[in-house]
VEXLUM-972919 format. One record per atom (N, C-alpha, C): residue in three letters; y, z negated, x negated. Coordinates in steps of 0.001 Angstrom, whole numbers, padded with zeros to 6 digits, always signed. Layout:
N
alaYZX...
% end
This chain:
283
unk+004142+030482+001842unk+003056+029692+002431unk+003650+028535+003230unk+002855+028277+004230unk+003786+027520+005212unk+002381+025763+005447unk+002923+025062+005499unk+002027+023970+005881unk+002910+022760+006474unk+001573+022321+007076unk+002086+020923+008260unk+001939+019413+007250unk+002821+018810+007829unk+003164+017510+006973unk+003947+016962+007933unk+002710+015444+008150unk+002548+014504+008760unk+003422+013780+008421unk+004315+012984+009548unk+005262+012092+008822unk+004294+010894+010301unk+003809+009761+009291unk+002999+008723+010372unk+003940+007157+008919unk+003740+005670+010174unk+003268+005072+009435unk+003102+003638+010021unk+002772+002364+009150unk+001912+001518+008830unk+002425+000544+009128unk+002828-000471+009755unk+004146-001297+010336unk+005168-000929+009043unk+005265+000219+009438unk+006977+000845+008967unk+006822+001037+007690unk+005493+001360+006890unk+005459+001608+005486unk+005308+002997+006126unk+006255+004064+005330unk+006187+005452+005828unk+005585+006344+004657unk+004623+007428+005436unk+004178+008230+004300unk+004380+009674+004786unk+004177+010570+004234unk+004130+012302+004507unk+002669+012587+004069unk+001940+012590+004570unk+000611+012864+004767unk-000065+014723+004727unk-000485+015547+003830unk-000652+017249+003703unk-002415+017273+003769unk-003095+018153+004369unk-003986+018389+003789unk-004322+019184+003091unk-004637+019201+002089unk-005069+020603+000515unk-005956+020323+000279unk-007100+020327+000889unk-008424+020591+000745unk-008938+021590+000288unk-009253+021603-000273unk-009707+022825-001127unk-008558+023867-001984unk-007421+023506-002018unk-006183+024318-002800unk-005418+023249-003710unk-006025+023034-004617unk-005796+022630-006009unk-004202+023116-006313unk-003844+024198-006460unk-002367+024227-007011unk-001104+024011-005884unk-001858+023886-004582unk-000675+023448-003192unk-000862+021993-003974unk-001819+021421-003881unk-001631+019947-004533unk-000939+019656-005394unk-000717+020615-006998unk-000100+020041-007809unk+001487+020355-007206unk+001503+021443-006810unk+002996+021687-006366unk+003698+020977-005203unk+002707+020434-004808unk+003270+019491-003848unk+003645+017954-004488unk+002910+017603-005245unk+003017+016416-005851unk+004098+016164-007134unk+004751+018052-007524unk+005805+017723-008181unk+007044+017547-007515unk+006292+018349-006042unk+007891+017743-005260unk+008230+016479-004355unk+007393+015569-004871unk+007362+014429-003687unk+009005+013688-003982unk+009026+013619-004903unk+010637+013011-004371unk+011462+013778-003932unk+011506+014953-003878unk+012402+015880-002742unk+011911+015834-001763unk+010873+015691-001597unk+009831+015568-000094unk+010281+014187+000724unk+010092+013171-000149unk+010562+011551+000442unk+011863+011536+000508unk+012632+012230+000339unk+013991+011927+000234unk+014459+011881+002041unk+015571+011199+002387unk+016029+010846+003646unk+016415+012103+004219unk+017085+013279+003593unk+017589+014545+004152unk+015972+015644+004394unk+015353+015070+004078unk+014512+016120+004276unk+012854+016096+005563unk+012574+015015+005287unk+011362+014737+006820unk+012141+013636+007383unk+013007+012758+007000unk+013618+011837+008068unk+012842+010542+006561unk+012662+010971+005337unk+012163+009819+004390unk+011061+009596+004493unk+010506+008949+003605unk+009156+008547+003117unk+009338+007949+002270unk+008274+006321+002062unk+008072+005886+000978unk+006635+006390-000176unk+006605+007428+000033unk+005099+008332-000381unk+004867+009481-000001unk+004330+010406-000762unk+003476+011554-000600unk+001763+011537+000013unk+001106+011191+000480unk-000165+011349+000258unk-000960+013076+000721unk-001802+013079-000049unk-002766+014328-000534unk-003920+014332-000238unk-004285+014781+000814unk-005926+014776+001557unk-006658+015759+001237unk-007131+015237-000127unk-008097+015992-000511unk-009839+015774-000593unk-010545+017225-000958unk-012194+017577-000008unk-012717+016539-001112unk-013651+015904-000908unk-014538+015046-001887unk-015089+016094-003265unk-015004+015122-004286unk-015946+015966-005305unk-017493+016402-005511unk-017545+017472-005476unk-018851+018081-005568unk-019963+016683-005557unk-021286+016269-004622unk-021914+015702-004776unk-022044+014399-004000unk-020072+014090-003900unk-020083+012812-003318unk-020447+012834-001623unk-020699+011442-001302unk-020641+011572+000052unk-019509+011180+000583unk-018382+011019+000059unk-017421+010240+000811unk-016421+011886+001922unk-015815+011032+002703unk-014955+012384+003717unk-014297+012777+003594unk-013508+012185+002265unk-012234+012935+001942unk-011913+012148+000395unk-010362+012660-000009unk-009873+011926-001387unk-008634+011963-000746unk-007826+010685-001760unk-006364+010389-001176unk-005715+010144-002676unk-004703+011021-002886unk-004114+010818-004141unk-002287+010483-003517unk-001693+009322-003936unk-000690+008769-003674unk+000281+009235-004710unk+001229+009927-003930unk+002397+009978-005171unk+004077+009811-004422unk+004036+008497-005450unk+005381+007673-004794unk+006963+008400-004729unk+007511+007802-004211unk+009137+008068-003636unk+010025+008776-004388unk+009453+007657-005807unk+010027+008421-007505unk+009409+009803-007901unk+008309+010087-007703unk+007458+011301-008687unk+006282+010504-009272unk+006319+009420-008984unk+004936+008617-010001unk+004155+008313-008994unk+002621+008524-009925unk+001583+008541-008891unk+000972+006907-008615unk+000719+006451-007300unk-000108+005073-007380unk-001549+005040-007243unk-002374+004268-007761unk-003568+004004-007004unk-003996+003747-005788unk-003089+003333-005202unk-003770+002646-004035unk-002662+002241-002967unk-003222+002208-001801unk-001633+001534-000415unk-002766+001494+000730unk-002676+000592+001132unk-003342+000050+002180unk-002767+000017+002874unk-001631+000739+003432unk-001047+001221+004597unk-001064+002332+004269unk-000953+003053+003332unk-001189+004760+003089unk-002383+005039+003629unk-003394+004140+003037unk-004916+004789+003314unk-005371+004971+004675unk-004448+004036+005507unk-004675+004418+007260unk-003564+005338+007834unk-002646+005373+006901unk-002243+006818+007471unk-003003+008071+007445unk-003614+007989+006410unk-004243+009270+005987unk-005507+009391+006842unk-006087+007994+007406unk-007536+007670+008067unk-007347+008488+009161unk-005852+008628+009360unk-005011+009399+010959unk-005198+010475+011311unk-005259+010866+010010unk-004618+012588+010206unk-006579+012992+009531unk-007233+011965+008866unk-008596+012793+008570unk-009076+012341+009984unk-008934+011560+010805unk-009763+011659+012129unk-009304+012497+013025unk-007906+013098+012567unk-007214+013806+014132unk-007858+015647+013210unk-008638+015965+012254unk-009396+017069+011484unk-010676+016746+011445unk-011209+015698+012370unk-012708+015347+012604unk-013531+015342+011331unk-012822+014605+010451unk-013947+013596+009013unk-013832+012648+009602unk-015672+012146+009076unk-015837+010944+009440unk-016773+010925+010804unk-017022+009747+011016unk-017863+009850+012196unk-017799+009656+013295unk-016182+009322+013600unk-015401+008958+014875unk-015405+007263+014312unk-015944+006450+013837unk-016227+005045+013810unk-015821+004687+012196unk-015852+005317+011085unk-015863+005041+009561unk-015277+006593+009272unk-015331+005790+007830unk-014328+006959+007268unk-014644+006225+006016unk-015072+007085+005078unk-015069+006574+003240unk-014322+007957+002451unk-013424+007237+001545unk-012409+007814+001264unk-012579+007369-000114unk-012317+008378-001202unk-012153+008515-002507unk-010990+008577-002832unk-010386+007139-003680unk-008752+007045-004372unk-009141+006779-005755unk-007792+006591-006351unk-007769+006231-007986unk-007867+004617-008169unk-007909+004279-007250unk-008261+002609-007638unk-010280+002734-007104unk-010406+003475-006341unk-011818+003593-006115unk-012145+004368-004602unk-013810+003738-004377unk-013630+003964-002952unk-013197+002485-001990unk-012874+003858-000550unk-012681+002529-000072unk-012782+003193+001459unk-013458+002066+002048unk-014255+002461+003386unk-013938+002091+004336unk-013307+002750+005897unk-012147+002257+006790unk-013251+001837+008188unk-013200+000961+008672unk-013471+000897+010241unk-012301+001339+011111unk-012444+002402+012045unk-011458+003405+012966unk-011481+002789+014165unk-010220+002185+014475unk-009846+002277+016067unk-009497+003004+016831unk-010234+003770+017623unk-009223+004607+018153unk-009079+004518+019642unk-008450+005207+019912unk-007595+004670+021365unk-008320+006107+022979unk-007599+005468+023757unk-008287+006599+025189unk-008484+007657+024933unk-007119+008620+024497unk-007122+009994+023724unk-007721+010341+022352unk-008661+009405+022237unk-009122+010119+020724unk-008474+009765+019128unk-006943+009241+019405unk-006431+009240+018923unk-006541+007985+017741unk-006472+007744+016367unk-006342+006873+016103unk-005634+005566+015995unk-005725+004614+016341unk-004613+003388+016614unk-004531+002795+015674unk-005271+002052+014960unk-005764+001151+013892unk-006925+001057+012934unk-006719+000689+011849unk-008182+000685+011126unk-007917-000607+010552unk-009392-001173+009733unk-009098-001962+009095unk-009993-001639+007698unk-009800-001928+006593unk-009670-001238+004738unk-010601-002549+004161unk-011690-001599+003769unk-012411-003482+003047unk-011468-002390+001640unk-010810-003391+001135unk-010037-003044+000111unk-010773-003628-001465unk-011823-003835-000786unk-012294-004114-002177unk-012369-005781-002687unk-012576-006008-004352unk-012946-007518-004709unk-011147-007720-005629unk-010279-008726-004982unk-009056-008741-005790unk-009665-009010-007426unk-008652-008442-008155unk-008771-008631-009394unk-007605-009563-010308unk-008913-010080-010696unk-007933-011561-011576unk-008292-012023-013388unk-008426-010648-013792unk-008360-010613-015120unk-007369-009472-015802unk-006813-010423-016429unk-005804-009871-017030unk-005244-008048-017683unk-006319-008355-018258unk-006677-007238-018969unk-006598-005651-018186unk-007358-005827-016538unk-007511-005335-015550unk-006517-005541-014319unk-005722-005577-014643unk-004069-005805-013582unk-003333-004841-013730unk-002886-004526-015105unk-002926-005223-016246unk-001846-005747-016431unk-001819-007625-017041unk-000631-008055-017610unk-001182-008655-019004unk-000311-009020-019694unk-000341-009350-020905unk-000074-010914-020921unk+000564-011370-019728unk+000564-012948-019906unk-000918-013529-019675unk-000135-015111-020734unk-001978-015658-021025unk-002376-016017-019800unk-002281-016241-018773unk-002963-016131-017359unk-001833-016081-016069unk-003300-015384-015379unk-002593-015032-014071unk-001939-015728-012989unk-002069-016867-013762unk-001140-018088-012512unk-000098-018625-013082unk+000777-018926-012393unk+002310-019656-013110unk+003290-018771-013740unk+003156-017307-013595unk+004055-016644-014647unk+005432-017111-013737unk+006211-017211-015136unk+007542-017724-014657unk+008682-016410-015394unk+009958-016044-014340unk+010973-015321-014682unk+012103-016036-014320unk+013022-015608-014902unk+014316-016134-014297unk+015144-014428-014417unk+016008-014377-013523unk+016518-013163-013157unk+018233-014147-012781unk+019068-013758-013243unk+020232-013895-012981unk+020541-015071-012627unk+019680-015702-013160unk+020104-017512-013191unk+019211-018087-011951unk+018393-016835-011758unk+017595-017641-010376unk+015945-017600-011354unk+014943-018830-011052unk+013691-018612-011847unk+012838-018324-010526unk+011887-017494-010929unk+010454-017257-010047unk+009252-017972-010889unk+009067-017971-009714unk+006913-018425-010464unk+006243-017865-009456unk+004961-017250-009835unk+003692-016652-009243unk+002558-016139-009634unk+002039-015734-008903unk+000493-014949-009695unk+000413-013806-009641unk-000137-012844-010738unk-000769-011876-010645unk-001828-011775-010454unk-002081-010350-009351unk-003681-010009-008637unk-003145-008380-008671unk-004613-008274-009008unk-004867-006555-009217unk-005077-006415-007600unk-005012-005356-007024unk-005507-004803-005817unk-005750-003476-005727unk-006323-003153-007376unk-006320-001596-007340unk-004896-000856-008114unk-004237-002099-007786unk-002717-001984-008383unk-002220-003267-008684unk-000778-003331-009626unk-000867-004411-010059unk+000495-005269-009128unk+000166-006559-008924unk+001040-007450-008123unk+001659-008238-008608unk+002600-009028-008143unk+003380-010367-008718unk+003689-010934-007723unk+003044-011925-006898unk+003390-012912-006160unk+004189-013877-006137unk+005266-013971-005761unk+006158-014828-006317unk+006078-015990-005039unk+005721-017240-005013unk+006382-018399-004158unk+008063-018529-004275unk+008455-018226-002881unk+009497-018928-002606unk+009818-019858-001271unk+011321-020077-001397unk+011629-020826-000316unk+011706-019812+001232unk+012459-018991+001058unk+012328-018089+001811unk+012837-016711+001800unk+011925-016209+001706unk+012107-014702+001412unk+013437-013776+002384unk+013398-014112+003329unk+014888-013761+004051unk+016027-014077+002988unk+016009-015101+002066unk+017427-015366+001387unk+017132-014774-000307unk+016496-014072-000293unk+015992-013857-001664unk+016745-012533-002186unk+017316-012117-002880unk+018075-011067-003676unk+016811-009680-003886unk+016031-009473-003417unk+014904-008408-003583unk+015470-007477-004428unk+016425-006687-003033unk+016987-005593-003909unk+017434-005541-005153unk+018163-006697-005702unk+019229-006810-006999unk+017892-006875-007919unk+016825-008103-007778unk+016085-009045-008789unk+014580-007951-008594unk+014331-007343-007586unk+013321-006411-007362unk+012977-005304-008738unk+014130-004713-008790unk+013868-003769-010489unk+013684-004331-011606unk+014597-005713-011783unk+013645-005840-012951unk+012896-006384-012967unk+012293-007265-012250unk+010848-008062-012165unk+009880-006698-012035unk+009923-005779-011214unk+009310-004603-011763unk+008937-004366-012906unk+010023-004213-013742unk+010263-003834-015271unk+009896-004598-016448unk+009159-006190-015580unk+009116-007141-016927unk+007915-006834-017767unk+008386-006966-018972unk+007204-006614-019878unk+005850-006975-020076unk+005372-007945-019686unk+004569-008462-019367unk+003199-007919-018460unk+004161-007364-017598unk+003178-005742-016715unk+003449-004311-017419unk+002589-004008-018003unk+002739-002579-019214unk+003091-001041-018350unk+002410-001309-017075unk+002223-000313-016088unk+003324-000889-014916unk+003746-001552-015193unk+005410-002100-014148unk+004442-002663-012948unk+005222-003025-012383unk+004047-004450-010897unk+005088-004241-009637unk+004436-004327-008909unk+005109-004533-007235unk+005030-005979-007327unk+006156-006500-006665unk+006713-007848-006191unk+007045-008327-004777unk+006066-009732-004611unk+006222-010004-003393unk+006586-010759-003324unk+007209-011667-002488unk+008349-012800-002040unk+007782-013043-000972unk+007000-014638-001281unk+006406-015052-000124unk+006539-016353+000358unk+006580-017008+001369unk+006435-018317+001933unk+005463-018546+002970unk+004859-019632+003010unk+004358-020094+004284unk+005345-019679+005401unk+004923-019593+007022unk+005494-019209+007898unk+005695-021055+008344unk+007221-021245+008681unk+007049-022477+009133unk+006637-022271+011082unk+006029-023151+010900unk+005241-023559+012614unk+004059-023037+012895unk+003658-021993+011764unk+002530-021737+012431unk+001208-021813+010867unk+000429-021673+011334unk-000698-022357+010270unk-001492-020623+010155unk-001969-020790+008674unk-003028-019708+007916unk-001762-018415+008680unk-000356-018275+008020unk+000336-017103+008203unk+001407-017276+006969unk+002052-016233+006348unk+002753-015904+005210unk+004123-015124+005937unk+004776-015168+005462unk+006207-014231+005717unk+006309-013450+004309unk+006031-012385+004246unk+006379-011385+002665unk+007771-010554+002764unk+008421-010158+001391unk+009241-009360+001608unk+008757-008498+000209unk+008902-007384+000137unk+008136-006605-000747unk+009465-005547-001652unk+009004-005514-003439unk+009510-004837-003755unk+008409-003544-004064unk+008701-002301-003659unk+007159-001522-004408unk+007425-001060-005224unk+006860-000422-006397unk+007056-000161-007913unk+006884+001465-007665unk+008027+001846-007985unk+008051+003254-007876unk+008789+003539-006677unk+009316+002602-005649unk+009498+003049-004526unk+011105+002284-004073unk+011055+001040-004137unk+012273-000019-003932unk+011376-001250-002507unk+012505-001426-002108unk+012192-002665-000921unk+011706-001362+000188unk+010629-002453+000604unk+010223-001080+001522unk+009484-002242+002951unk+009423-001950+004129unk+009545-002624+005049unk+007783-003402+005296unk+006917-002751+004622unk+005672-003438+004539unk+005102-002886+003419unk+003975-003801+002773unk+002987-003085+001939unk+001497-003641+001849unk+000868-002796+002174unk-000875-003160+002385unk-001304-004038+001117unk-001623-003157+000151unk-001994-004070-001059unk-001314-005521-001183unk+000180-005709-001158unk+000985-006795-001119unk+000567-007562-000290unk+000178-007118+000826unk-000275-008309+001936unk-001416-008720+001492unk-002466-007634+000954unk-003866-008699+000575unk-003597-009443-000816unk-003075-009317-002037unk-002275-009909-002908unk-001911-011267-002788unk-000891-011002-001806unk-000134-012165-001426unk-000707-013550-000640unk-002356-012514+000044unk-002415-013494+001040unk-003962-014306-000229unk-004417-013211-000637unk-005338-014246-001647unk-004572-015029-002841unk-003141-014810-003021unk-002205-015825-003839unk-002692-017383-003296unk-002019-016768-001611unk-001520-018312-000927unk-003114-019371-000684unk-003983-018370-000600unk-005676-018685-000282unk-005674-019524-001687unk-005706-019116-002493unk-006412-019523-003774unk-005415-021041-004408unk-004216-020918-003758unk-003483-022489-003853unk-003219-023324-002556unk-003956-022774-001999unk-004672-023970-000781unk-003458-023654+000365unk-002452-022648+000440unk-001618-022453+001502unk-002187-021938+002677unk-003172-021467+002844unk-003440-021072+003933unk-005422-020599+003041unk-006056-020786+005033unk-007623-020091+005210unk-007578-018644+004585unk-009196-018382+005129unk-009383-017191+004600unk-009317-015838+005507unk-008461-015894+007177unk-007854-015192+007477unk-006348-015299+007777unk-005914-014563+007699unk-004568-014651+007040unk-003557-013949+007999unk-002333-014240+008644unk-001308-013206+009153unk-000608-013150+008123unk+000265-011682+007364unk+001001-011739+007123unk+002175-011000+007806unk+003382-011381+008125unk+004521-011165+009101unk+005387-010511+007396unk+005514-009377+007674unk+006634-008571+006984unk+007175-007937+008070unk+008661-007168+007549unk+009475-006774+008273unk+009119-005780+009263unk+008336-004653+009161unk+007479-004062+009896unk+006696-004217+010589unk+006342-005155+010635unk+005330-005929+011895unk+004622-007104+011405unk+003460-007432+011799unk+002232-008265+011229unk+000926-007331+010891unk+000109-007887+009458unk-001020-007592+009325unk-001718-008561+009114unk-003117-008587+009626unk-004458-009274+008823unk-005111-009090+007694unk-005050-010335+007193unk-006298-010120+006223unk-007088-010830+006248unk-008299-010591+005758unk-009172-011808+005818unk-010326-011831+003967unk-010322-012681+003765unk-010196-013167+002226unk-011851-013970+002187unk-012928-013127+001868unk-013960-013387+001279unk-014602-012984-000269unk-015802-012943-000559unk-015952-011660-001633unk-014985-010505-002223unk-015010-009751-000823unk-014181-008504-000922unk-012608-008944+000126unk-012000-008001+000325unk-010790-008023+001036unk-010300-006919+002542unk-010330-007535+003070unk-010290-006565+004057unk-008701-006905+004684unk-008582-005937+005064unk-007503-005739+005821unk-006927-004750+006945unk-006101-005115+007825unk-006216-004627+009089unk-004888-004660+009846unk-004894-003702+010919unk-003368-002779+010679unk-003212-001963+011892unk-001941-001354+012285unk-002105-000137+013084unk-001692+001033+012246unk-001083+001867+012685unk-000537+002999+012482unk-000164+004095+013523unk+000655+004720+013342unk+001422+005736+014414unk+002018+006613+013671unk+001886+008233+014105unk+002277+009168+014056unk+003357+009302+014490unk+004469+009688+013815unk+005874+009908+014618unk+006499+011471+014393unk+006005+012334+013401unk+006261+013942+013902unk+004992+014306+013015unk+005604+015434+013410unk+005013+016577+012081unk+006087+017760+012206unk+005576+018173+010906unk+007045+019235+010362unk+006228+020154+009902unk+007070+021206+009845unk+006637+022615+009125unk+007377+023018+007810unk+006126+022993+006768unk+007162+023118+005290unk+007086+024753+004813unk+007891+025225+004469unk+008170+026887+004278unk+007751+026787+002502unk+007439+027637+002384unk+007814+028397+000969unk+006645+027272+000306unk+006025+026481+000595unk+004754+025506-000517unk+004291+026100-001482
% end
């Protein structure tokens, strides 16, 4: 069996994008091979699998998106995944040319579509939902979500945890360009405190410019990876909620810049680009 797999992505968060709509065991077999799939020798890498699958009997939404990371472990949620996938369900005409509601494991979640002269999609932007700031529902085990403090190799962090569907660790620093990610990234992952392990962000105010963040991201399941959706809305309702910045937000990661903008719910906003597609043998 032969199938196409999308290699698109998100200011440089990369995914491999399949559709198995309606074929349940291409799905599972695809999802046991996602780390041979993400691996660098094989589509040119990926930090993800995603799985475009048909809605469940009843629902109205246009599709389902099941994420399965770099490692073999599955995530809830990527807000740069979910507009990859917005890509490839508008370039298979779900949706209405304008929206797109999409069924994940953190929930639904409903895209406004940019698309460009050719039809093509350029950008969307993800109401990602209401951040989550109870413990219990992150989930961490420290007595609250502000101030958790680590020290990693003689260096200490402090930050907050925010659910985004998934769980975060915001860390304030001086500046994330000088920060050890890679080394201090696994185990702040690993601290016990997050039962389900946490993505870590490394953030500062941008100096010179006002209501903007500079992030550097570790993802859980994945390593340092050049942007991350959830992390940016995370990070940017961190800096919101201790008076660093309004309630729209740039955040500048290595992959480009995204928006967010920080009310009720969370929205966020983005491009995306297709850069091949491949033909997989034997699925």
């Amino acid at each position: 069996m032969t199938v196409t797999v999308h290699h698109l992505h998100a200011t440089e968060n990369t995914f491999l994008v399949v559709d198995v709509r309606g074929d349940e065991p291409l799905a599972a077999r695809l999802a046991a091979r996602a780390a041979e799939l993400c691996a660098r020798d094989r589509f040119g890498g990926a930090d993800g699998l995603i799985l475009l699958g048909a809605p469940s009997p009843g629902s109205d939404a246009d599709c389902t998106m099941r994420l399965v990371n770099a490692d073999g472990t599955d995530a809830e949620m990527s807000g740069n995944g979910i507009r990859t996938l917005a890509h490839v369900a508008h370039g298979l005409g779900l949706g209405d040319g304008r929206r797109l509601a999409v069924d994940t494991a953190a929930g639904r979640r409903t895209l406004d579509l940019e698309v460009g002269d050719r039809g093509v999609l350029t950008a969307a932007t993800v109401d990602m939902g209401e951040p989550v700031l109870d413990p219990a529902r992150i989930p961490t085990v420290a007595p609250s979500v502000t101030g958790i403090v680590a020290e990693v190799d003689g260096v200490t962090y402090e930050g907050d945890a925010i659910g985004m569907g998934n769980p975060h660790w915001v860390l304030l620093v001086d500046d994330p360009a000088a920060c050890a990610v890679r080394e201090h990234g696994p185990v702040l992952e690993h601290d016990p405190r997050f039962p389900n392990r946490t993505n870590v962000e490394f953030i500062a105010p941008t100096p010179g410019e006002s209501d903007a963040i500079t992030m550097r991201v570790w993802e859980r399941g994945v390593g340092e990876t050049r942007s991350c959706g959830t992390g940016a809305c995370a990070a940017a309702t961190a800096a919101h909620r201790r008076g660093l910045v309004g309630p729209r937000v740039t955040v500048h990661v290595p992959g480009g810049d995204l928006t967010v903008e920080i009310a009720d719910r969370i929205r966020l906003a983005g491009p995306v680009v297709e850069t091949a597609t491949h033909v997989l043998e034997g699925a």
